[in-house]
C-alpha positions in Angstrom: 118.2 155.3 57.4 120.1 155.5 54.6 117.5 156.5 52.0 119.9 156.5 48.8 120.6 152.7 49.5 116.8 151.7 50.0 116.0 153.4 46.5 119.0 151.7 44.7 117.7 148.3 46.3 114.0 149.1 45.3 115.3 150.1 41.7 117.2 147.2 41.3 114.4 144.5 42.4 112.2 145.5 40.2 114.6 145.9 37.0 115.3 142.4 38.0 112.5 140.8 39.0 111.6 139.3 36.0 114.7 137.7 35.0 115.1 135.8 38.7 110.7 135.9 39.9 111.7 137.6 43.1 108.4 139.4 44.5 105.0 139.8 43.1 104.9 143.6 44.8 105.8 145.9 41.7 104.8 148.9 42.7 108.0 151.3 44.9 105.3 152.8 47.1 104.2 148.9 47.9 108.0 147.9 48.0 109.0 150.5 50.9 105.7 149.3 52.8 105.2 145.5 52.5 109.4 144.6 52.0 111.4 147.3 53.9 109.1 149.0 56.1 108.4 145.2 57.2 111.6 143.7 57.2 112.7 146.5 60.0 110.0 145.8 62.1 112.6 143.8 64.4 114.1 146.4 65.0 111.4 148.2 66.4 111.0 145.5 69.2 114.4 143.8 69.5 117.7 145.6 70.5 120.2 144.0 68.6 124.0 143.8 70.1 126.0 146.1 68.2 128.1 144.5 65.6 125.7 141.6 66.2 126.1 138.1 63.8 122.9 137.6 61.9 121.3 135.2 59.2 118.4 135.5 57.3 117.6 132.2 56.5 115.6 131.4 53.2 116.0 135.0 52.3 114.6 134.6 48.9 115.4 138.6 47.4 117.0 139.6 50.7 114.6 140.5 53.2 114.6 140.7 56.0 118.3 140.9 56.1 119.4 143.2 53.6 117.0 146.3 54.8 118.4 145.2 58.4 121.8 146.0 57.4 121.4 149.3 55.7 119.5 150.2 59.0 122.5 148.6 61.5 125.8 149.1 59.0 127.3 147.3 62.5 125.7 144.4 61.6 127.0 141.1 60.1 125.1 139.9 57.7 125.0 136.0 55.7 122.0 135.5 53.5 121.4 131.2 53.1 119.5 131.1 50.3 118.7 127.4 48.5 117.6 128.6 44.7 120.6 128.8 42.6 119.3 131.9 40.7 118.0 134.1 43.9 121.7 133.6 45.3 123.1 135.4 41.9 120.7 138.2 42.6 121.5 138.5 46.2 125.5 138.5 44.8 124.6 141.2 42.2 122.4 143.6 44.4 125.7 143.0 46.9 127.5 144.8 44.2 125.3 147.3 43.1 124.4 148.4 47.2 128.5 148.3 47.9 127.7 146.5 51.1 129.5 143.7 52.8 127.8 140.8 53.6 127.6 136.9 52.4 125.6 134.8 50.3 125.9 131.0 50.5 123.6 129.0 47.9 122.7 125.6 50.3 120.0 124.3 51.6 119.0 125.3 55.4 119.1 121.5 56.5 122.5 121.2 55.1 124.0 124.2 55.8 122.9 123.4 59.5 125.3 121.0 60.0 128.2 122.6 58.3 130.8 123.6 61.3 131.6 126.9 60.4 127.5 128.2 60.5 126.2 125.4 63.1 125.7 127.7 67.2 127.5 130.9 65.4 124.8 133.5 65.0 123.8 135.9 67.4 120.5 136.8 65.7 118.5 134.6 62.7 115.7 136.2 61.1 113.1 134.3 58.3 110.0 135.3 56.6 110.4 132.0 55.2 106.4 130.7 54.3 107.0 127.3 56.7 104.6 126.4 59.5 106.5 127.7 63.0 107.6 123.8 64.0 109.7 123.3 61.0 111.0 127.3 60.9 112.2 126.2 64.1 114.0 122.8 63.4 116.1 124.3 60.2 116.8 127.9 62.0 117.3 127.4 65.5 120.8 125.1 65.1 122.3 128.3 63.3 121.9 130.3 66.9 124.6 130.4 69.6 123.0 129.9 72.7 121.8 133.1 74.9 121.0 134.0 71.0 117.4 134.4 69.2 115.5 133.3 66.6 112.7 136.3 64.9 110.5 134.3 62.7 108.3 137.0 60.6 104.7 135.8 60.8 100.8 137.2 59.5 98.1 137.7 61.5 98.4 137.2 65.5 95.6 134.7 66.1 97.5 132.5 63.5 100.7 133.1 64.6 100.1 132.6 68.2 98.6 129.0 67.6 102.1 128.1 65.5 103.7 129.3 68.5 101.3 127.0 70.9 102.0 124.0 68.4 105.6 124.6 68.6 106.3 123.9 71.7 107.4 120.7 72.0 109.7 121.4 68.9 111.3 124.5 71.3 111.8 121.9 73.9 113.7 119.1 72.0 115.9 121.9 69.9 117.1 123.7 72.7 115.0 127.3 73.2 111.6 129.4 74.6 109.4 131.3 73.3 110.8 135.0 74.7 108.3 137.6 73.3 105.4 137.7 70.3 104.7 141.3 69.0 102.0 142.1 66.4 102.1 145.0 64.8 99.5 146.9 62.1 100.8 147.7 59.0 98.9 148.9 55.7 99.2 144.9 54.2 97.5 143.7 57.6 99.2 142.1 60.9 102.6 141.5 60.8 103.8 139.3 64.3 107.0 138.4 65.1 107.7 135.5 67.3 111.0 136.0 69.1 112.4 132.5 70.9 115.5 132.6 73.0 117.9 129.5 72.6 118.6 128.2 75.9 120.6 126.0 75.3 122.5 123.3 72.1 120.7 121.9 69.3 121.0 117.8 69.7 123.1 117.2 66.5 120.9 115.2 64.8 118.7 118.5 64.0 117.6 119.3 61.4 116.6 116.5 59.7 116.0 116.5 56.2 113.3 118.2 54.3 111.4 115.4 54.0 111.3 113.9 57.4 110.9 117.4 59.0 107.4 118.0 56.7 105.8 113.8 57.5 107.0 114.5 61.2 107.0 117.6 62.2 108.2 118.1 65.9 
């Protein structure tokens, strides 16, 4: 773990935090713990291909995907952010951590359907706050098939009924549920729900934001 890049990040966050409202955690100690310390909990359970093709969809001040990176410099990292103003911070702490990876400022359901980022991901990750169903429909067309989808979630009971409610969501987009891992940390349980794609999105997903929250899959 490159140490020197995780204190630089931490630094960075919190001298601009204010300016773009990126986290309510303030404290370093709390920062390690509940962002980083989190965010690499994939790792921990997954074996990522080397050199792998990841996004980190709705990734808000960069986690999980920028604490991924500085773990697995192999990886290939694009952050798909929505808010105009979190995507300039993602550009800037780019800068400031020297590290190559790209930023696009769209909107998942949009950027879903572009051809360039539609089946072209090996890995993506979210800790997006969306119910399971809907994670799935704007993530899961990003994913190449024999890829995965990580979805960061809470507390396992919780998690586990998202996962039961998401079934028929796995079925019409294309993928499984492969593996659900809880782990405790110090901020309670952390579960991550890992879903293999089987097989291609039907183009018509995702739908937009409005038709994916009145009827979810």
């Amino acid at each position: 773990m490159n140490q020197d890049l995780y204190t630089i990040y931490a630094s960075f966050l919190l001298q601009e935090n204010q300016k773009y409202n990126l986290t309510s955690i303030v404290d370093s100690k709390e920062i390690q713990e509940k962002h980083f310390e989190d965010s690499l909990l994939l790792l921990d359970i997954a074996e990522l291909p080397q050199g792998a093709a990841i996004i980190d969809i709705g990734s808000g001040a960069g986690f999980p995907g920028v604490p991924l990176r500085i773990a697995r410099p192999d990886l290939r990292l694009t952050l798909l952010e929505s808010t105009g103003k979190k995507a300039r911070f993602l550009r800037e702490l780019r800068e400031q951590l020297g590290l190559p990876f790209e930023v696009i400022n769209e909107r998942a359901e949009v950027a879903a359907h572009q051809a360039e980022l539609r089946g072209h991901f090996d890995w993506a990750v979210s800790r997006a706050v969306a119910a399971l169903p809907v994670l799935c429909e704007l993530c899961l067309p990003f994913v190449k098939t024999g890829g995965c989808f990580a979805a960061y979630k809470g507390a396992r009971e919780k998690a586990l009924l998202e996962l039961r409610q998401s079934q028929n969501a796995l079925r019409v987009l294309g993928a499984q549920a492969a593996q659900a891992e809880t782990k405790q940390m110090g901020h309670g349980e952390r579960t991550l729900i890992l879903l293999k794609k089987i097989s291609q999105t039907p183009g018509n997903y995702p739908r937009n934001h409005g038709a994916m929250l009145k009827k979810p899959l």
